[in-house]
C-alpha atoms as an extended CHARMM CRD file, in Angstrom:
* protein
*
       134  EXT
         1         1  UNK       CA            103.6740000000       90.8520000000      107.2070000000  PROA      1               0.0000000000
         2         2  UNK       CA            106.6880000000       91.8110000000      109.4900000000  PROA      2               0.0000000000
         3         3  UNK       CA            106.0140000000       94.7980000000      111.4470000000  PROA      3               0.0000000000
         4         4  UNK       CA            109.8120000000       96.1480000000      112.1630000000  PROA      4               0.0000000000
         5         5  UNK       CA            109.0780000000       99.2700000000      113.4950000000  PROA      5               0.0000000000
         6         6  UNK       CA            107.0700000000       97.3350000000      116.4170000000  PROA      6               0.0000000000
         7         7  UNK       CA            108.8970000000       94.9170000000      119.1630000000  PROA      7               0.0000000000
         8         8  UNK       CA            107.4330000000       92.3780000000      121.7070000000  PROA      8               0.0000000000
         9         9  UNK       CA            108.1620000000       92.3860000000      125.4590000000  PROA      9               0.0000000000
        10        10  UNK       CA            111.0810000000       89.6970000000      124.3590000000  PROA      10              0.0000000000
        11        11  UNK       CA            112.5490000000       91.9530000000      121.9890000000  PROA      11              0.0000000000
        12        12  UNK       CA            111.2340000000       89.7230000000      118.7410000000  PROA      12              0.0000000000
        13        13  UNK       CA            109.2940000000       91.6930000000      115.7370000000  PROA      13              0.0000000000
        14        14  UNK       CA            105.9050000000       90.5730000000      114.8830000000  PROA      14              0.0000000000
        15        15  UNK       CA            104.4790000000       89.1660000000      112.3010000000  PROA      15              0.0000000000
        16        16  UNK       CA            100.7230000000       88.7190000000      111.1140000000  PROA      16              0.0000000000
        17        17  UNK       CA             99.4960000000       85.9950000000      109.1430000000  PROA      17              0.0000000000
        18        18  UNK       CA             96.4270000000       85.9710000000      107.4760000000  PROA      18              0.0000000000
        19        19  UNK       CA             94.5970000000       83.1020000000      106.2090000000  PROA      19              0.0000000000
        20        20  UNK       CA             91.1620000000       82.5020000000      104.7240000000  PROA      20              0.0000000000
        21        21  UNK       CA             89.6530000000       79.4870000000      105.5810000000  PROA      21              0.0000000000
        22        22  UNK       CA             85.9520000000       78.7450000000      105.3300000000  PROA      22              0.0000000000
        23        23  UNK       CA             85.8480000000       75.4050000000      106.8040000000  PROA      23              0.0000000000
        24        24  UNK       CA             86.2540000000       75.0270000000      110.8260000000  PROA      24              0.0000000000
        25        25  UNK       CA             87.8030000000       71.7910000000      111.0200000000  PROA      25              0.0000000000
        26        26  UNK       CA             90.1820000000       73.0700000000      108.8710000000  PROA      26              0.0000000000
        27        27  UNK       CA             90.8690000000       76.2070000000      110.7950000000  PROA      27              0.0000000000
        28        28  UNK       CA             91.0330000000       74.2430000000      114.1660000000  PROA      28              0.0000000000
        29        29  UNK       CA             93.6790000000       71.7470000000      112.4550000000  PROA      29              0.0000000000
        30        30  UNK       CA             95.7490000000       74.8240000000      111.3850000000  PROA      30              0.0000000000
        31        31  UNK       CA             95.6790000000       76.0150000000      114.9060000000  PROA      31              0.0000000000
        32        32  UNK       CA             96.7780000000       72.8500000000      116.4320000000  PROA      32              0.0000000000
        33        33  UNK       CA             99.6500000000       72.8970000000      113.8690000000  PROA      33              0.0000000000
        34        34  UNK       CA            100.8950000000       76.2410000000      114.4170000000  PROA      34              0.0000000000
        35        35  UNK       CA            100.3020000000       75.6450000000      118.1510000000  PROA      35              0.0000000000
        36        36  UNK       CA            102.8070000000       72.1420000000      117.8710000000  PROA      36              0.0000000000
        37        37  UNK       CA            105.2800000000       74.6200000000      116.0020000000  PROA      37              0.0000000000
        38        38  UNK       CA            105.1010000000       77.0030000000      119.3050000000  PROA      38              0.0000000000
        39        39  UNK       CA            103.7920000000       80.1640000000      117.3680000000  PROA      39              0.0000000000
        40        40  UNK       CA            101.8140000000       81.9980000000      120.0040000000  PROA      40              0.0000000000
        41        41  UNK       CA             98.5230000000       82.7270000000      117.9380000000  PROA      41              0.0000000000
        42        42  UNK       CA             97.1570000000       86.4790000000      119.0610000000  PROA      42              0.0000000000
        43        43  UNK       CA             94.4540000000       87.1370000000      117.5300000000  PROA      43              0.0000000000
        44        44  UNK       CA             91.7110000000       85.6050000000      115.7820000000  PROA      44              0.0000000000
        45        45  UNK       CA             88.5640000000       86.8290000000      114.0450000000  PROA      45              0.0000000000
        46        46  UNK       CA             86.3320000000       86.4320000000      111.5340000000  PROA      46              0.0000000000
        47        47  UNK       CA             84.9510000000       87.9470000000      108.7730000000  PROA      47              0.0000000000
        48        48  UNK       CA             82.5370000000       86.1590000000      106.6970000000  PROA      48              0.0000000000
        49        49  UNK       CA             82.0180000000       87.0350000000      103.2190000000  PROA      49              0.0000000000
        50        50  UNK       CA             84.9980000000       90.3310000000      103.6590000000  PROA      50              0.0000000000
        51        51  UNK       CA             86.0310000000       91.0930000000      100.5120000000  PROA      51              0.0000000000
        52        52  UNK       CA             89.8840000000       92.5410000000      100.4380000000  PROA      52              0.0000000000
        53        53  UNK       CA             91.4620000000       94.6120000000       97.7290000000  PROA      53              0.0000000000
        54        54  UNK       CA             94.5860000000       95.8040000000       97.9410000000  PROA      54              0.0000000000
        55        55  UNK       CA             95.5210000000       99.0910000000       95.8370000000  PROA      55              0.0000000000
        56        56  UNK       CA             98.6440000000      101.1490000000       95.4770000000  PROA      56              0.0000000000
        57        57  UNK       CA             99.0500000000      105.0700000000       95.4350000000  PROA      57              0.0000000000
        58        58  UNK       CA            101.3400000000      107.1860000000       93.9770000000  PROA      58              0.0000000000
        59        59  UNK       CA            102.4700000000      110.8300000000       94.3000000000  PROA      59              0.0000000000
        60        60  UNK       CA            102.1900000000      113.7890000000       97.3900000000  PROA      60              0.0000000000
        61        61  UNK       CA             99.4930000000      111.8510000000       99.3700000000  PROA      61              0.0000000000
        62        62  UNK       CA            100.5580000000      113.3530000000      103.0410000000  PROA      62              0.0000000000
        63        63  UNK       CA            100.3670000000      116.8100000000      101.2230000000  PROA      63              0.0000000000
        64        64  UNK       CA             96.7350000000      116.0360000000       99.8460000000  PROA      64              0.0000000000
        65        65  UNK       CA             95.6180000000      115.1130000000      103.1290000000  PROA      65              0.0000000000
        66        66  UNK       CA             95.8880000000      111.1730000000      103.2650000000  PROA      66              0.0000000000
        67        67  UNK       CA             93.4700000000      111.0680000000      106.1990000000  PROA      67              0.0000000000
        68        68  UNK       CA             90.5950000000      112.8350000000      103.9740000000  PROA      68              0.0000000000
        69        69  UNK       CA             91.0000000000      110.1460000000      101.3780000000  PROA      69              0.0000000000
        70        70  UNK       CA             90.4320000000      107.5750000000      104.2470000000  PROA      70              0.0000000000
        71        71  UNK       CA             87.4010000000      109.2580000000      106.0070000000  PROA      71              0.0000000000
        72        72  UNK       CA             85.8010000000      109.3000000000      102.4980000000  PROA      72              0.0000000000
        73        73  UNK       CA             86.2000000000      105.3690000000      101.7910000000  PROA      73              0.0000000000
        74        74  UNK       CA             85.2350000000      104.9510000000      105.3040000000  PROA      74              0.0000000000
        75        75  UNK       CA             81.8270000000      106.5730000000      105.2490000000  PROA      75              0.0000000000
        76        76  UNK       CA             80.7550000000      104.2410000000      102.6210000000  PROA      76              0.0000000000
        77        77  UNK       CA             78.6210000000      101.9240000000      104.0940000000  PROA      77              0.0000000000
        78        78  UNK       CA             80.2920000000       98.3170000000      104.2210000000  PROA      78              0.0000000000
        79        79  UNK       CA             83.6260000000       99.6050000000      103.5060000000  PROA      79              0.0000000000
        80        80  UNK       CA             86.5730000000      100.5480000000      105.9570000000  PROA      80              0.0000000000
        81        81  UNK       CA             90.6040000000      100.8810000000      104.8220000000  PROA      81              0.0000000000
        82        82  UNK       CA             92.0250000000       97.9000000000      107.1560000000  PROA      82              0.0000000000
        83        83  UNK       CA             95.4040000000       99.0240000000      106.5810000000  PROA      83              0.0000000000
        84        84  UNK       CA             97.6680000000      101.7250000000      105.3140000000  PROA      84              0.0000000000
        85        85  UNK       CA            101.2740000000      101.4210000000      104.7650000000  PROA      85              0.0000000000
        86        86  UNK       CA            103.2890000000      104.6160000000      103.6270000000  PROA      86              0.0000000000
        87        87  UNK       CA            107.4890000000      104.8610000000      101.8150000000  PROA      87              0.0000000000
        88        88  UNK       CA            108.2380000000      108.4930000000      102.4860000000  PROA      88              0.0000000000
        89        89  UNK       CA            111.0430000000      110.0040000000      100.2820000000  PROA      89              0.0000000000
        90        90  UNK       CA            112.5100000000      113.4550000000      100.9010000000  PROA      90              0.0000000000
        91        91  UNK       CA            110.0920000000      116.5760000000      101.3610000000  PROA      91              0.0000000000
        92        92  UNK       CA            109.2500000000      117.6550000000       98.1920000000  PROA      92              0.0000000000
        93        93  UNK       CA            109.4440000000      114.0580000000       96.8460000000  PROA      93              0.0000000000
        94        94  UNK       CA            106.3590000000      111.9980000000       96.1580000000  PROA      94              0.0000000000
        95        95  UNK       CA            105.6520000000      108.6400000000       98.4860000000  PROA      95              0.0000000000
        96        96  UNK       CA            103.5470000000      105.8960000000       97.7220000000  PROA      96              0.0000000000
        97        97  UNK       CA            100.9240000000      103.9850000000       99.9200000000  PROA      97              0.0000000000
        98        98  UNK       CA            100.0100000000      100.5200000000      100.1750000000  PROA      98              0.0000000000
        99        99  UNK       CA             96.4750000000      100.5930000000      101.0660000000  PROA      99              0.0000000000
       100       100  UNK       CA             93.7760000000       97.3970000000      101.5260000000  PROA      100             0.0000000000
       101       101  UNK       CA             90.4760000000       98.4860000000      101.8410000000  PROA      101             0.0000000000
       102       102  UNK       CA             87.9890000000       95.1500000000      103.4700000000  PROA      102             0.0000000000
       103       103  UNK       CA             84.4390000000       95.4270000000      102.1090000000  PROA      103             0.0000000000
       104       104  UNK       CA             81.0900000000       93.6230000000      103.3930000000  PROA      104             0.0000000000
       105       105  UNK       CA             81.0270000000       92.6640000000       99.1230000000  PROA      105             0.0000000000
       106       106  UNK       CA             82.4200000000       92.5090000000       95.8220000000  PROA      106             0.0000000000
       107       107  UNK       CA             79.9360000000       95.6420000000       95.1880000000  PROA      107             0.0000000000
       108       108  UNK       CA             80.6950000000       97.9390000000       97.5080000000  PROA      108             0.0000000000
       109       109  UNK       CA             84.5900000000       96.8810000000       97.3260000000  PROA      109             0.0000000000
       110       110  UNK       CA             84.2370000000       97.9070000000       93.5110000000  PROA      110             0.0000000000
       111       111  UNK       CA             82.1850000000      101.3390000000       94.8230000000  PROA      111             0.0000000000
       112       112  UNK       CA             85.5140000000      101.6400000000       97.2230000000  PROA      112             0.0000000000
       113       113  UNK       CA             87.7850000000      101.1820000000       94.4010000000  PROA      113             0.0000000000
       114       114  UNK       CA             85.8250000000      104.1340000000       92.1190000000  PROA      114             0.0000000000
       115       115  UNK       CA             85.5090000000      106.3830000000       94.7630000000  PROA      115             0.0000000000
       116       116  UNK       CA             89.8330000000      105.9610000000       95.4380000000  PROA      116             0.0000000000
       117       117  UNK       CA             89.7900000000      106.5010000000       91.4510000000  PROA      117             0.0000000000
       118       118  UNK       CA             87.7840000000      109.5160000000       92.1400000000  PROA      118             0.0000000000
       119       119  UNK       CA             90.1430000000      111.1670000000       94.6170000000  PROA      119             0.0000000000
       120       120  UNK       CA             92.9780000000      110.1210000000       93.4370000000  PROA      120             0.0000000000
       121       121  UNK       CA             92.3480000000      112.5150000000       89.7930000000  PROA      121             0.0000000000
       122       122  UNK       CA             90.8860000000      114.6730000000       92.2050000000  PROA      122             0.0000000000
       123       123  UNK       CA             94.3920000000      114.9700000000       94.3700000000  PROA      123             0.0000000000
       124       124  UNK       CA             96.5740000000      114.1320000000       91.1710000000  PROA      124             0.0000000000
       125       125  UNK       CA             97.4010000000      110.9370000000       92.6650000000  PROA      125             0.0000000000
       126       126  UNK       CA             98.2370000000      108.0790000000       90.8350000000  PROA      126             0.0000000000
       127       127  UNK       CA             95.8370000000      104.8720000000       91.8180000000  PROA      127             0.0000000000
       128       128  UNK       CA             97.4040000000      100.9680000000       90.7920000000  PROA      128             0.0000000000
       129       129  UNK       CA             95.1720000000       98.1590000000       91.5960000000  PROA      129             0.0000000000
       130       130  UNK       CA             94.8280000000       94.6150000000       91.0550000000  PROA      130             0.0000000000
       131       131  UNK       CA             93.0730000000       92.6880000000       87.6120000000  PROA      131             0.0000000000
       132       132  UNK       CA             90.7790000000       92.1140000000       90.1480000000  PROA      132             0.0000000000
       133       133  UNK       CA             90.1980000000       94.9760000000       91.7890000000  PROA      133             0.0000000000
       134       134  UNK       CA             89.6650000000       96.3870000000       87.8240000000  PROA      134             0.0000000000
């Protein structure tokens, strides 16, 4: 993911990589590779057994109070929204959000996904997600 509206010290633009890899050796050869290829590696963390689902919505979500709809997913136990992006149109137009919510398990990411589907009717918002996700 290229973060544009975000610059290093050196002028460059970020981006983030994300891979899942269960195996350590694996991860460690990765490293080394990236390492060879002189991409300065940031951050790293893990998150075993995260669950990620990624879920699109529609319609006047800064004017039904986007950061509600967040605090609500994020008092579910287990469950946090990771990341949010946001394409504004004009003032009266509708935007859309890109939103993944992460998820201790495929249970509560399914609870996360419901409770979205429950706001978003709620807010007249419209909520896309994956097969997956379904």
């Amino acid at each position: 993911m290229h973060q544009h509206e975000r610059k290093t010290p050196l002028g460059r633009i970020p981006v983030v990589l994300v891979f899942e890899i269960s195996d350590k050796v694996r991860l460690n050869k990765v490293l080394a590779a990236l390492r060879a290829m002189d991409v300065t590696v940031t951050q790293l963390g893990e998150q075993a057994g995260a669950v990620q689902t990624t879920v699109m919505l529609i319609g006047h979500i800064i004017h039904t109070d986007a950061r509600d709809t967040i605090d609500r997913l994020n008092a579910i136990k287990g469950v946090r929204v990771s990341g949010m992006g946001l394409a504004m149109g004009g003032a009266t137009q509708e935007s859309s959000a890109r939103m993944t919510i992460t998820a201790d398990d495929e249970k509560r990411a399914r609870s996360a996904v419901s409770l979205l589907q429950k706001i978003a009717d709620e807010k007249k918002l419209l909520l896309l997600t994956s097969l997956e996700a379904a």
